[in-house]
N, C-alpha and C positions, 0 to 999 in steps of 0.2 A: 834207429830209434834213439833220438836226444830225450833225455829227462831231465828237466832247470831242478836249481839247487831250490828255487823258490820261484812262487806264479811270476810271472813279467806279460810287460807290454811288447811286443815284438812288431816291427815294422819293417825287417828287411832279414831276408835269411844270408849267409856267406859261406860259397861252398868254396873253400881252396882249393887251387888241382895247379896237378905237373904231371899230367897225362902226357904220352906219347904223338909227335904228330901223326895227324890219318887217319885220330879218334873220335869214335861218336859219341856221347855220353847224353845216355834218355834218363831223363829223373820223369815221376809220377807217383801218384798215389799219396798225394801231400797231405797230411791228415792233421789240423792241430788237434789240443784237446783243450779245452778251457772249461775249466768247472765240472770235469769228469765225463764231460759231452765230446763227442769227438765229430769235427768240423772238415769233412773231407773240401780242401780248395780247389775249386775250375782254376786250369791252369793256362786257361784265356783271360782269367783278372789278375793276374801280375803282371809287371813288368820287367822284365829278363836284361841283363845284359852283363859281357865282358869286354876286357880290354883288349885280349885276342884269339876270344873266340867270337864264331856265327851263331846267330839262330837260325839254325837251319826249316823247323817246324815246330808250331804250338797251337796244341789242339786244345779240349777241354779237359784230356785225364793225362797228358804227356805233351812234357819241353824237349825236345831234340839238340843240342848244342855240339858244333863240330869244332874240333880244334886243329890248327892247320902249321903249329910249333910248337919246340919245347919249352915255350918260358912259360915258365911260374904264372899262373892267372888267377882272378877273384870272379868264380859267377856269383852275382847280385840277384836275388828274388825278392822284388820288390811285390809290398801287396796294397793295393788299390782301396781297402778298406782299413777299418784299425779293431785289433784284435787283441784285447786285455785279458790278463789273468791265466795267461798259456802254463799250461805244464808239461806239457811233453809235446814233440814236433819230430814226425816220423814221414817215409819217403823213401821210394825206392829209386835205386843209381845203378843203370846196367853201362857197363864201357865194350863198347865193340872198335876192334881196329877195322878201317876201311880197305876193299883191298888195291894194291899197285896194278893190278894186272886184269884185266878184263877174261871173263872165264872162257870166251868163244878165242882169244888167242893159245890158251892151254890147251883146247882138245887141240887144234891144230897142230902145235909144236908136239906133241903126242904121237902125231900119226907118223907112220911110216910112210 
């Protein structure tokens, strides 16, 4: 949950990361608020992208973003309309690491 020190015009969100390679990072639930009204966004009308990560998948309540090294990146959420007078900009960020290993070669290696 970001809260601006004052209303703004907002035309692109900037999310830093130096996530681990292998990791997935789903953002959803993007909600502006302008003028005390809160503006849940489809997140099929943005524009996504980094410099070294994938879009994996993007639906309308969830962006999928994989990242596949450890440098430093900038995802961009770019938004397709224009949206004045934001006060607050909230969103959920879950990180899942991906795994190395395929689960049907563990029971194997398992067995006697």
């Amino acid at each position: 949950n970001i809260t601006l020190e004052k209303n703004q015009y907002i035309k692109q969100i900037d999310i830093y990361k130096n996530f681990f390679p292998g990791s997935k990072i789903s953002i959803n639930n993007l909600v502006l608020v302008i003028n005390n009204k809160e503006f849940e966004i489809n997140l099929r009308d943005v524009i996504s992208y980094g410099l070294f990560s994938y879009i994996y998948d993007q639906s309308d309540n969830e962006l999928v973003i994989l990242n596949t090294n450890d440098k430093s990146d900038v995802i961009k959420i770019n938004f397709l309309k224009d949206y004045k007078n934001i006060s607050n900009i909230s969103f959920g960020l879950r990180l899942d690491r991906l795994p190395i290993i395929s689960n049907n070669i563990c029971f194997s290696l398992n067995e006697n």
